[in-house]
PADREN-117399 format. One record per residue (C-alpha): residue number from 1; x, y, z. Coordinates in Angstrom, 2 decimals. Example, Ala and Ser with C-alpha at 12.3 -4.5 7.8 and 13.67 -1.06 7.14 Angstrom:
% PADREN-117399
<pt nr="1" east="12.30" north="-4.50" up="7.80"/>
<pt nr="2" east="13.67" north="-1.06" up="7.14"/>
END
This chain:
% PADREN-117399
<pt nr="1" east="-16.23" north="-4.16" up="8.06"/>
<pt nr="2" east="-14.94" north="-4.13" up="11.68"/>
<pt nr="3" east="-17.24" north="-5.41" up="14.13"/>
<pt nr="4" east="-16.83" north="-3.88" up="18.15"/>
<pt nr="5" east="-17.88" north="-5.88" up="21.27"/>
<pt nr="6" east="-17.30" north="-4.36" up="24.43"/>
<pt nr="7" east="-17.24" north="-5.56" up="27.73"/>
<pt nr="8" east="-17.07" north="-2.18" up="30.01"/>
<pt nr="9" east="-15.12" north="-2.36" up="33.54"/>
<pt nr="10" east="-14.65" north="0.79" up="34.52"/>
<pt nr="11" east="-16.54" north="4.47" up="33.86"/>
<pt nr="12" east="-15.02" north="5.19" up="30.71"/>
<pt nr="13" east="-16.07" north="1.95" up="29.31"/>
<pt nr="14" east="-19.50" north="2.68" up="30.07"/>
<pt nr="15" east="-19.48" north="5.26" up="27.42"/>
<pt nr="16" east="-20.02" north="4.08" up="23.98"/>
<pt nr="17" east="-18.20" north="6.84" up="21.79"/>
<pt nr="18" east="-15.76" north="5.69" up="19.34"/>
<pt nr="19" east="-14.28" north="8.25" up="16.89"/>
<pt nr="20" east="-13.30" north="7.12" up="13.43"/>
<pt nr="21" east="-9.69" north="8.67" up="12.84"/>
<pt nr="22" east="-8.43" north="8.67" up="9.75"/>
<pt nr="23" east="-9.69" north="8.54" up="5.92"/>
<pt nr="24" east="-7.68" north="5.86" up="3.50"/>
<pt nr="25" east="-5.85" north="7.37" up="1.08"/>
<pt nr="26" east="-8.15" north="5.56" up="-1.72"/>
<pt nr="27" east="-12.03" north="5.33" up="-1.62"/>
<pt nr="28" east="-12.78" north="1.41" up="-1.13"/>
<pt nr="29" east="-14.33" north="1.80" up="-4.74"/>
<pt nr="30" east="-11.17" north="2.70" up="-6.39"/>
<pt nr="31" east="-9.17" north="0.38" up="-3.98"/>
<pt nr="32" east="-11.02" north="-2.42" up="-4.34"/>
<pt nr="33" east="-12.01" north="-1.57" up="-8.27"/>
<pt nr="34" east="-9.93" north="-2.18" up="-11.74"/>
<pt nr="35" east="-10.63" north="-0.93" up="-15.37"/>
<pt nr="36" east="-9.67" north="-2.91" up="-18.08"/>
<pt nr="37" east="-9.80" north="-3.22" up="-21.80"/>
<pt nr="38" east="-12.16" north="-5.65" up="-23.67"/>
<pt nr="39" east="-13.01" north="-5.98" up="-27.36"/>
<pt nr="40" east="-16.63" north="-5.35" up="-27.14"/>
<pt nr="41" east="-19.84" north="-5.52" up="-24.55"/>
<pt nr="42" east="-20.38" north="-9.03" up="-25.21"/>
<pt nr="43" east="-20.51" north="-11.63" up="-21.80"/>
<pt nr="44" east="-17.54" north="-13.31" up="-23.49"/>
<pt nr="45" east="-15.95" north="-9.71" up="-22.83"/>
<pt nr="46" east="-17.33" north="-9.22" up="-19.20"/>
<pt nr="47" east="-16.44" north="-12.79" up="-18.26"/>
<pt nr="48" east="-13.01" north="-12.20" up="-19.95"/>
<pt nr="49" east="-13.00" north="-8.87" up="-18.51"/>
<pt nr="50" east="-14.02" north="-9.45" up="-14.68"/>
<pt nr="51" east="-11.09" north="-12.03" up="-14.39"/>
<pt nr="52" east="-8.57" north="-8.91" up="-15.45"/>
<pt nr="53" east="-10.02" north="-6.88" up="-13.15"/>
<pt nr="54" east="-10.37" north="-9.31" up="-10.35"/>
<pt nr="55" east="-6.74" north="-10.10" up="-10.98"/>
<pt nr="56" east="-5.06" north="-6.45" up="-10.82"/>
<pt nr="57" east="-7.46" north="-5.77" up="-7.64"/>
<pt nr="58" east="-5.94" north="-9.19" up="-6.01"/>
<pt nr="59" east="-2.31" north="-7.57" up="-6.82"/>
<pt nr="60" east="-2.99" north="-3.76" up="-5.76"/>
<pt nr="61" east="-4.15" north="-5.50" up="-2.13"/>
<pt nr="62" east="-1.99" north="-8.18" up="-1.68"/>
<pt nr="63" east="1.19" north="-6.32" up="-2.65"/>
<pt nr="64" east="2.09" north="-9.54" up="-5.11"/>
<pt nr="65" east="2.38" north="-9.11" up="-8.44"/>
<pt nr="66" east="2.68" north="-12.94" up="-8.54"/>
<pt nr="67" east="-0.45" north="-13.63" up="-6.94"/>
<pt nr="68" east="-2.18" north="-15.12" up="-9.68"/>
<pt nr="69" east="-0.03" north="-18.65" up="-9.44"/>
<pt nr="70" east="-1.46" north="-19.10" up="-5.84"/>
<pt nr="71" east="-4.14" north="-22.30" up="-6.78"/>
<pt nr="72" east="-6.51" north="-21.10" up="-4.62"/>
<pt nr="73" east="-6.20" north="-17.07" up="-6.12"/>
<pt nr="74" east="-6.47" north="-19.23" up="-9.50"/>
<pt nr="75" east="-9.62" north="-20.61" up="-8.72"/>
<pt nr="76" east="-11.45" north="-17.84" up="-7.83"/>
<pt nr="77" east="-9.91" north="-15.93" up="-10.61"/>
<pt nr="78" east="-12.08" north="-18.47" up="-12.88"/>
<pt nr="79" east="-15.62" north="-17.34" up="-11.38"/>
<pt nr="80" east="-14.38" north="-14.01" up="-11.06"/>
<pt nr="81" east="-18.03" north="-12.80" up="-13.14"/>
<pt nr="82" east="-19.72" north="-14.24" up="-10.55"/>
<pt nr="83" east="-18.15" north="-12.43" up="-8.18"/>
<pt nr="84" east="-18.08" north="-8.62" up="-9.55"/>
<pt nr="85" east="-20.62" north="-6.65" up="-7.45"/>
<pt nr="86" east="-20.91" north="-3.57" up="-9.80"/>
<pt nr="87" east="-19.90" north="-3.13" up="-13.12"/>
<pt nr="88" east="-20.11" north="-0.46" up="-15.87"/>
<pt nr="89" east="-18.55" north="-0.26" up="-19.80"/>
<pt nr="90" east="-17.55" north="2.87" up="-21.39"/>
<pt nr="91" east="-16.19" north="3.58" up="-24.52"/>
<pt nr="92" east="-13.45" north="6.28" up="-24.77"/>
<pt nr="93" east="-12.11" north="6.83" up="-28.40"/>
<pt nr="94" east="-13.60" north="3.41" up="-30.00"/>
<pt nr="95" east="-11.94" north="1.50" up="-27.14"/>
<pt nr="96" east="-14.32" north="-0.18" up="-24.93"/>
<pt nr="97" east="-13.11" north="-0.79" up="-21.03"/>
<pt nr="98" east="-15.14" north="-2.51" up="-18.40"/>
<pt nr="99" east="-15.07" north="-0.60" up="-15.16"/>
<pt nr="100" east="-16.04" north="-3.37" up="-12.21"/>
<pt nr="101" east="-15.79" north="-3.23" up="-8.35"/>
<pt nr="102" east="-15.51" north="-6.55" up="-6.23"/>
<pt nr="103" east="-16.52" north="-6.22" up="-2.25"/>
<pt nr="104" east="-13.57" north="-5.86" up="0.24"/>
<pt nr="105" east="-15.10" north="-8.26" up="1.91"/>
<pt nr="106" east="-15.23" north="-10.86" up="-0.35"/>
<pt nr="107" east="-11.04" north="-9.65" up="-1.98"/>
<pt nr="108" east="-9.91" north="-10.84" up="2.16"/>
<pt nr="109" east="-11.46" north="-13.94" up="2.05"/>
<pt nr="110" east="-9.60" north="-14.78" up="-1.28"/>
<pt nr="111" east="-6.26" north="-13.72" up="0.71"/>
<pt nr="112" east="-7.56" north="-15.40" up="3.73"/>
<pt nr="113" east="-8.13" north="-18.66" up="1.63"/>
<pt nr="114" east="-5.15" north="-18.74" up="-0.15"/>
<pt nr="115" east="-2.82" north="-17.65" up="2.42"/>
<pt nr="116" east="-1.70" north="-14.64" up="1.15"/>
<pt nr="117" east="-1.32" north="-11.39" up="2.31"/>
<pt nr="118" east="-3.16" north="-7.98" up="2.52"/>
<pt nr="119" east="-2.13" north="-4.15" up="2.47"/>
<pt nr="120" east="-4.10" north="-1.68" up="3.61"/>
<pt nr="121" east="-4.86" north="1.43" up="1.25"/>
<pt nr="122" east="-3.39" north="3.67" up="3.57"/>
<pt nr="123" east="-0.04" north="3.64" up="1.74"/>
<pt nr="124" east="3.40" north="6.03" up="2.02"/>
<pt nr="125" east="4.06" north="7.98" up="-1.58"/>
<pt nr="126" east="7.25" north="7.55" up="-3.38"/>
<pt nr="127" east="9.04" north="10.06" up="-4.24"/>
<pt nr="128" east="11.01" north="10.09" up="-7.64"/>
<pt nr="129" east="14.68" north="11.52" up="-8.71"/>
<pt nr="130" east="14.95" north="10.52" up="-12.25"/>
<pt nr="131" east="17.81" north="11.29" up="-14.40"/>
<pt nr="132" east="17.86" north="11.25" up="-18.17"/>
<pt nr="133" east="21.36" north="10.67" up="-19.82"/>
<pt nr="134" east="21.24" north="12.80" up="-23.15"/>
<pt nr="135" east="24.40" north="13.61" up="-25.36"/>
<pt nr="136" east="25.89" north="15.83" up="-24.17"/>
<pt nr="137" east="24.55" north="16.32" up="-20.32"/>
<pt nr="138" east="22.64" north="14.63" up="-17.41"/>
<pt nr="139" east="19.16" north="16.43" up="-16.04"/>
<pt nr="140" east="16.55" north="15.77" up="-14.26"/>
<pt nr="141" east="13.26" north="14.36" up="-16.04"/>
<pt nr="142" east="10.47" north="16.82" up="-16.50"/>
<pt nr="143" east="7.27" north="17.03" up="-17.14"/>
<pt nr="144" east="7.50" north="19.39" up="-20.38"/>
<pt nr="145" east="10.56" north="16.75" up="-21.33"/>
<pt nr="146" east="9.66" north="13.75" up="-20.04"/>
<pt nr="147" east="5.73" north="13.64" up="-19.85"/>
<pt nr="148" east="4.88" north="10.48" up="-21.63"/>
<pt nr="149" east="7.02" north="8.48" up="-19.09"/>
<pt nr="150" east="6.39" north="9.97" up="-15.84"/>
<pt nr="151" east="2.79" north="9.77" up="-16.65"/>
<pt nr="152" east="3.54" north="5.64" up="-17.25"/>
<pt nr="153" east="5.89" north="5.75" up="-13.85"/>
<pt nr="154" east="2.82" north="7.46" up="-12.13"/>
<pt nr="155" east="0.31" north="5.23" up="-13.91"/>
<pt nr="156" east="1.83" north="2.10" up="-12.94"/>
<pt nr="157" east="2.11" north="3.37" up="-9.20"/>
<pt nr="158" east="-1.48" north="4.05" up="-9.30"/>
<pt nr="159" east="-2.38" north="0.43" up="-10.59"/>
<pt nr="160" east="-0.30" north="-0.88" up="-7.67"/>
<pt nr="161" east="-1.76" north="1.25" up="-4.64"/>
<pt nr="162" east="0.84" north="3.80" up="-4.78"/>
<pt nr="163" east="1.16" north="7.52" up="-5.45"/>
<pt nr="164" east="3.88" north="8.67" up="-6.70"/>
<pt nr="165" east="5.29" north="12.48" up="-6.03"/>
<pt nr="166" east="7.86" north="14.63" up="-8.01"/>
<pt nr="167" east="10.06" north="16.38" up="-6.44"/>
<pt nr="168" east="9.82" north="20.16" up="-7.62"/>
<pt nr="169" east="13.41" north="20.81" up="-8.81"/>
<pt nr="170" east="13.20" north="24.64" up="-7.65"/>
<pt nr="171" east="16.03" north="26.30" up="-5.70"/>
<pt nr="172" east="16.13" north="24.35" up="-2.20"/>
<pt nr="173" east="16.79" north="21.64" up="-4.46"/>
<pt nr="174" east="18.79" north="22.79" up="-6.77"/>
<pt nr="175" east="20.92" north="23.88" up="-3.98"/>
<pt nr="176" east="21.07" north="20.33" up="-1.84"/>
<pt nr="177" east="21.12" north="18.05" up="-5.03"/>
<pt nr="178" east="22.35" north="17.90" up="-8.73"/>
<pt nr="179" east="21.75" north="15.50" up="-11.32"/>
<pt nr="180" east="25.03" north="14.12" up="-11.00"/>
<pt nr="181" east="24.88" north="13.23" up="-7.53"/>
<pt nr="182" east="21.78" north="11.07" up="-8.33"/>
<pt nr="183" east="23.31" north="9.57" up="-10.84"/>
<pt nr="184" east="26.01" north="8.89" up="-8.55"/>
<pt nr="185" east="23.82" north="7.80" up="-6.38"/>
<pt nr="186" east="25.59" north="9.80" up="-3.55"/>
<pt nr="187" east="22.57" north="7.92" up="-1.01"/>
<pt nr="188" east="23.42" north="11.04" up="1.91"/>
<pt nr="189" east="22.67" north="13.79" up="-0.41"/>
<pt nr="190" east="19.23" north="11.86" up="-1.91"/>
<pt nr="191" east="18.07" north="11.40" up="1.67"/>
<pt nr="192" east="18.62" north="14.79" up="2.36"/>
<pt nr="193" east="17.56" north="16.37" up="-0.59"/>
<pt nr="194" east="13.87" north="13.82" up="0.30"/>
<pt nr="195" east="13.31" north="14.97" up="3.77"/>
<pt nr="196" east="11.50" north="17.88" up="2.60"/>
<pt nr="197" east="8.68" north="15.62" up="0.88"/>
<pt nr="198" east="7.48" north="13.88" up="3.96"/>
<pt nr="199" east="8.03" north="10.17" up="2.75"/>
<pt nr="200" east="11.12" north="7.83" up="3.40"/>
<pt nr="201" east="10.33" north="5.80" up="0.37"/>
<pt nr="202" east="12.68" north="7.07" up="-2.52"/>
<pt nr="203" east="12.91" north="5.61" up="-6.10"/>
<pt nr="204" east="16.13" north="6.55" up="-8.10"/>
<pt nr="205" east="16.27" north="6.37" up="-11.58"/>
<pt nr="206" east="18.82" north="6.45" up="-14.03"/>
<pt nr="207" east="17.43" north="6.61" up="-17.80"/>
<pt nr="208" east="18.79" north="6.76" up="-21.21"/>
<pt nr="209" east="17.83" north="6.49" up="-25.04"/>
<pt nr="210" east="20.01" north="4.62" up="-26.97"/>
<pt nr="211" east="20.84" north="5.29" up="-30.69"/>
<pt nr="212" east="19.12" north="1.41" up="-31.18"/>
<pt nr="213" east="15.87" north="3.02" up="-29.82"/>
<pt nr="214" east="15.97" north="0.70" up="-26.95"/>
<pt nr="215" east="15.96" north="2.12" up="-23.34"/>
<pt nr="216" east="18.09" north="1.56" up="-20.45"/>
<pt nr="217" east="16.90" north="2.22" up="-16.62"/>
<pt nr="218" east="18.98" north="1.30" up="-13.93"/>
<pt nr="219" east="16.50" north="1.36" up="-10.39"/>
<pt nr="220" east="17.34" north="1.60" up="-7.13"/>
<pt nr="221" east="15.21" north="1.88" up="-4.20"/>
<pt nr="222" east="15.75" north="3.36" up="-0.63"/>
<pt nr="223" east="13.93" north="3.54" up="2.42"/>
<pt nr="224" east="15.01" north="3.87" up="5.84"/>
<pt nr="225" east="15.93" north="0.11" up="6.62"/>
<pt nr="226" east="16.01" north="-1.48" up="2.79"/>
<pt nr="227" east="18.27" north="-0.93" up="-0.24"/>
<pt nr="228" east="17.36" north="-2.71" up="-3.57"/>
<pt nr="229" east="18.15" north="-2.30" up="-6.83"/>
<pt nr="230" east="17.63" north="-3.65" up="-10.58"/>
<pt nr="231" east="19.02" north="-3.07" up="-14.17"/>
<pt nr="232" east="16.85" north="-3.49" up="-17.37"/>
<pt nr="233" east="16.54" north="-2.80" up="-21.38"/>
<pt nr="234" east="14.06" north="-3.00" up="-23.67"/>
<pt nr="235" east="12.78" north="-1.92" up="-26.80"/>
<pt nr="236" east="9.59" north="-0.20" up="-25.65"/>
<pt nr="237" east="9.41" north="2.16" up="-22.39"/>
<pt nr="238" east="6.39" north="0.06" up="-20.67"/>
<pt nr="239" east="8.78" north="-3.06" up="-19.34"/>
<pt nr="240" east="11.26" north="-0.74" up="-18.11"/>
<pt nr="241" east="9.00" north="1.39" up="-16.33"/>
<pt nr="242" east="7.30" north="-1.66" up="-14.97"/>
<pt nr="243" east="10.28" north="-3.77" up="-13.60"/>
<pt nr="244" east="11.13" north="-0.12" up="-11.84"/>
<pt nr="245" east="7.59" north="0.04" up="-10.69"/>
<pt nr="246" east="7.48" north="-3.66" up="-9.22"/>
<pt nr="247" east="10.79" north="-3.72" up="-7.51"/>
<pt nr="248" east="9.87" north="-0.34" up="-5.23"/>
<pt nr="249" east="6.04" north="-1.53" up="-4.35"/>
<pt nr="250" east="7.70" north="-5.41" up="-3.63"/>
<pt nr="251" east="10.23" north="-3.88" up="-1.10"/>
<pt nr="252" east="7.53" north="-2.06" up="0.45"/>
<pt nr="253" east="5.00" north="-4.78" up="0.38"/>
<pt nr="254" east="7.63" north="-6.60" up="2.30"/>
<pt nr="255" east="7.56" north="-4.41" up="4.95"/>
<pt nr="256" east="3.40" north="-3.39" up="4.88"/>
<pt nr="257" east="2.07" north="-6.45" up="3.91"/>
<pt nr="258" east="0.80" north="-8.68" up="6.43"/>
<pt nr="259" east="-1.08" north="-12.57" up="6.58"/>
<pt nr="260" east="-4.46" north="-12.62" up="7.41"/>
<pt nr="261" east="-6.28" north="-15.07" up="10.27"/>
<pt nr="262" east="-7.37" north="-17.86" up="8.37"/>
<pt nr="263" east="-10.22" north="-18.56" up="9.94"/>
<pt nr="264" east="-11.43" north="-15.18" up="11.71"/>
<pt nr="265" east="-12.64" north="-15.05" up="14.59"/>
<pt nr="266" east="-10.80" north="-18.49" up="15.57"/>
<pt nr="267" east="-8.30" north="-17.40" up="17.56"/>
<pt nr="268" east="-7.46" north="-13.75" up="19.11"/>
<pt nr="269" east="-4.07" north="-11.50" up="19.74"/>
<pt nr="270" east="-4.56" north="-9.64" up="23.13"/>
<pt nr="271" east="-3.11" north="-6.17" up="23.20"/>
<pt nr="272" east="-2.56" north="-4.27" up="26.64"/>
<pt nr="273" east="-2.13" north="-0.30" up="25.84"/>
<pt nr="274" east="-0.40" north="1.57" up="29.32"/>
<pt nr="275" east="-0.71" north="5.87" up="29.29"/>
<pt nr="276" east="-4.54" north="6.04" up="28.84"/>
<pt nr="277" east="-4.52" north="8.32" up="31.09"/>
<pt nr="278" east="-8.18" north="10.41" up="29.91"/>
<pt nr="279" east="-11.03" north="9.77" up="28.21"/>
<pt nr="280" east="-9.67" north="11.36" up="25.26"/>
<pt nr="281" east="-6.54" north="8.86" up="25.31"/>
<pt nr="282" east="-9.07" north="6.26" up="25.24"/>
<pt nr="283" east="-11.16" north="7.60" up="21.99"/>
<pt nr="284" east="-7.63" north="8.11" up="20.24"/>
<pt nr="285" east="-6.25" north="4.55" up="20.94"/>
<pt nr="286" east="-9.51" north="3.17" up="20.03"/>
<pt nr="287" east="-9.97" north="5.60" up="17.06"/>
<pt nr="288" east="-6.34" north="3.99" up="15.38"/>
<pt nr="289" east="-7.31" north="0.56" up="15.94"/>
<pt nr="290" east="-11.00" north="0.98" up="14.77"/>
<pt nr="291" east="-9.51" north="2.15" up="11.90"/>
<pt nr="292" east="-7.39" north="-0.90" up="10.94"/>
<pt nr="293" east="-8.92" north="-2.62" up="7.88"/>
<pt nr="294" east="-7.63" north="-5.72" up="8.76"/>
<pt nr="295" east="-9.36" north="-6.83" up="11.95"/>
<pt nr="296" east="-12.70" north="-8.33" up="11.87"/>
<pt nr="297" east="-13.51" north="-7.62" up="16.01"/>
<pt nr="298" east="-12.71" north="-5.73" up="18.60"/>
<pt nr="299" east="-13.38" north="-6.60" up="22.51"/>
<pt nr="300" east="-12.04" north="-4.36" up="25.49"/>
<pt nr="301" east="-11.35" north="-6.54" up="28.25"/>
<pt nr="302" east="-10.16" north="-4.31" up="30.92"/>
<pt nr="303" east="-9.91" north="-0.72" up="31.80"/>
<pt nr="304" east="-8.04" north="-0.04" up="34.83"/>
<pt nr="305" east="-6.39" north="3.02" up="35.39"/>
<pt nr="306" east="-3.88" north="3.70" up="32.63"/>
<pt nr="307" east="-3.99" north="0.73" up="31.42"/>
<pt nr="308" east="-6.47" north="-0.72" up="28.65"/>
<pt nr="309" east="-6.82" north="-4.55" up="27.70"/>
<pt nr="310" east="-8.00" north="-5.09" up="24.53"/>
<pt nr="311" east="-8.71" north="-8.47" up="21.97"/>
<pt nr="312" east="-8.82" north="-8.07" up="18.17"/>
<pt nr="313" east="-9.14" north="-10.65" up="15.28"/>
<pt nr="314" east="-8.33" north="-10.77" up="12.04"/>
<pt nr="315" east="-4.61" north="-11.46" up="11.84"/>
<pt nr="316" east="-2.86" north="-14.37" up="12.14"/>
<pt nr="317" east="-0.41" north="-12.72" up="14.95"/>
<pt nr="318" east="0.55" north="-9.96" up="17.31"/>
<pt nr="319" east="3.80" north="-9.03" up="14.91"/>
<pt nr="320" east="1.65" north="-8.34" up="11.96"/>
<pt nr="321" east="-0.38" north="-6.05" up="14.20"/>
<pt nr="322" east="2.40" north="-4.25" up="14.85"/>
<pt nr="323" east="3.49" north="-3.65" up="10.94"/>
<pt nr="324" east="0.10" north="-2.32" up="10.43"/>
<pt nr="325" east="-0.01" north="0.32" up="13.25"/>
<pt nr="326" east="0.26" north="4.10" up="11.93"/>
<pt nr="327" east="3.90" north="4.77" up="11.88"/>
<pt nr="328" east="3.36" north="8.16" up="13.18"/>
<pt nr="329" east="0.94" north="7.73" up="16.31"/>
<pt nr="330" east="1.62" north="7.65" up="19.67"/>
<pt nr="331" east="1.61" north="3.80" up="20.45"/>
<pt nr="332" east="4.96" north="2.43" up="20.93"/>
<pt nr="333" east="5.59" north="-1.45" up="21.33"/>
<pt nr="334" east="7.09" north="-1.89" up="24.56"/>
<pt nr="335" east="8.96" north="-5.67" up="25.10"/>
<pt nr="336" east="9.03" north="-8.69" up="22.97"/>
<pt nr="337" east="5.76" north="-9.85" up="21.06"/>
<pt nr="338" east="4.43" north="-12.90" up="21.32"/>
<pt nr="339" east="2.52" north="-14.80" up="18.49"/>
<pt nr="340" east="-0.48" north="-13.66" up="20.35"/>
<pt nr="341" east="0.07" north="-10.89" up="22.88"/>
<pt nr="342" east="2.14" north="-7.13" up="22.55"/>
<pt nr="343" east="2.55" north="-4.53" up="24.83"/>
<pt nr="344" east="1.73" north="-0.68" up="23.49"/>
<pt nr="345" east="2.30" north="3.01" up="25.06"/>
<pt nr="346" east="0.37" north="5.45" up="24.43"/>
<pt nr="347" east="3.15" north="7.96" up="24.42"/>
<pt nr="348" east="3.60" north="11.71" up="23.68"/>
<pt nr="349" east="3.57" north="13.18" up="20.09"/>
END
């Protein structure tokens, strides 16, 4: 949890109000929570069970689907019983599944240790244009058509920290896009077509069945500064779905993710904010960075006119403080950044 000092040197910073700003798009229990199957209730099971858990909780908030080969990631994956603070089983249809929830606090200091890096829950959707090859014609996937696989597309999102939205194929759409143009990938028309779902982050799919039973997806995602793409078959839907899944939430972990201060509290990244011009300037700027999950303390240092100094920990530089900003507020990076100093404006909407 983020912990404030202030030092106060001017009227507004005699005032102690800080507003919390925004609400994470996952409750920390979800966020910080996994359920997986075991074979039974046994501690064999939970033991078993807890390192699964620990393991897809370590991906969802590092963004690294990979994490598991870090030494340090596997050592605490071996204790990870130890290290549940609240579990639960329940059995659904003779299956048994172990519901448990590790602290946040506790998930950081695993990144921390092992040098990896965290992503806030606060995540951008995707949005999804899938095309399904058939026969004799090209459409759009459906829900009534396609259920069973956007529910696995949406599924896996989920498991990674993402949601995932479908576009609603009525007129306005049928009138800027066609299923040929995605599967011509005609990138001006997709963006276009997007704007209208209020995320950048686009994942285009082209899908068929072929007479072997295997399937074929061909991925490719967009954003506004990334481009990547990825071919695959298999014989059941689950790897395809999955290599779509991972190649979207890597490219966006890329961008999100950032390396924690390896030894908080250590060292500190001094911001300077200019356009505080009111008290209520003051309680939004503070209200944003309050509301970063990744630093550990916050210390105002000056206030003196429009202009507000301020020292946080908890990252291991000023340029991942910038990646984890809002991407909508007001504060603007003005100049170069340092590895330990950046310049913001609080600017109009």
């Amino acid at each position: 949890m983020l912990k404030l000092n202030h030092k106060f040197t001017g009227p507004i910073g005699r005032l102690l109000l800080l507003l919390a700003f925004a609400a994470p798009v996952f409750a920390e229990s979800n966020f910080y929570a996994a359920r997986v199957e075991v074979p039974d209730r046994s501690d064999a099971a939970l033991a078993a069970g807890s390192r699964e858990a620990l393991n897809r909780v370590l991906v969802r908030v590092s963004g690294n689907e990979e994490i598991a080969k870090n030494p340090s990631v596997a050592a605490a994956l071996r204790v990870a019983r130890d290290r549940v603070s609240l579990y639960s089983f329940e059995q659904e249809q003779g299956q048994v599944y172990l519901q448990a929830t590790f602290d946040d606090v506790l998930v950081k200091s695993i990144l921390r240790e092992s040098d990896a890096t965290f992503w806030s829950e606060d995540r951008p959707p995707v949005l999804l244009w899938l095309v399904v090859d058939e026969p004799y014609s090209r459409r759009f996937a459906t829900v009534s058509q396609d259920g069973e696989l956007l529910l696995e597309l949406s599924e896996a999102f989920t498991a990674r920290g993402i949601d995932l939205r479908l576009p609603l194929l009525d007129l306005e759409d049928a009138a800027k896009l066609s299923p040929e143009m995605v599967w011509q990938r005609v990138t001006r028309r997709i963006r276009s077509a997007s704007q209208r779902y209020g995320t950048e982050h686009i994942m285009v799919g082209r899908y068929v069945q072929l007479t072997t039973g295997s399937q074929l997806a061909d991925w490719l995602y967009l954003d506004s500064e990334d481009q990547r793409q990825i071919q695959i078959q298999g014989s059941k839907a689950t790897p395809v779905v999955l290599a779509g899944v991972d190649l979207v939430v890597d490219a966006m972990a890329d961008r999100y993710a950032v390396t924690l201060e390896s030894a908080p509290g250590q060292s500190f990244i001094s911001v300077t904010v200019t356009g505080v011009e009111s008290f209520t300037d003051y309680q939004s700027v503070m209200g944003i960075l309050r509301e970063l999950p990744v630093l550990d303390s916050l210390t105002i240092d000056e206030i003196y006119g429009d202009r507000l100094g301020v020292r946080v920990t908890g990252l291991s530089n000023a340029e991942a403080l910038a990646r984890v900003l809002p991407g909508r507020s007001r504060l603007v990076v003005l100049g170069d950044i340092t590895t330990n100093r950046i310049d913001l404006h609080w600017g109009q909407p």
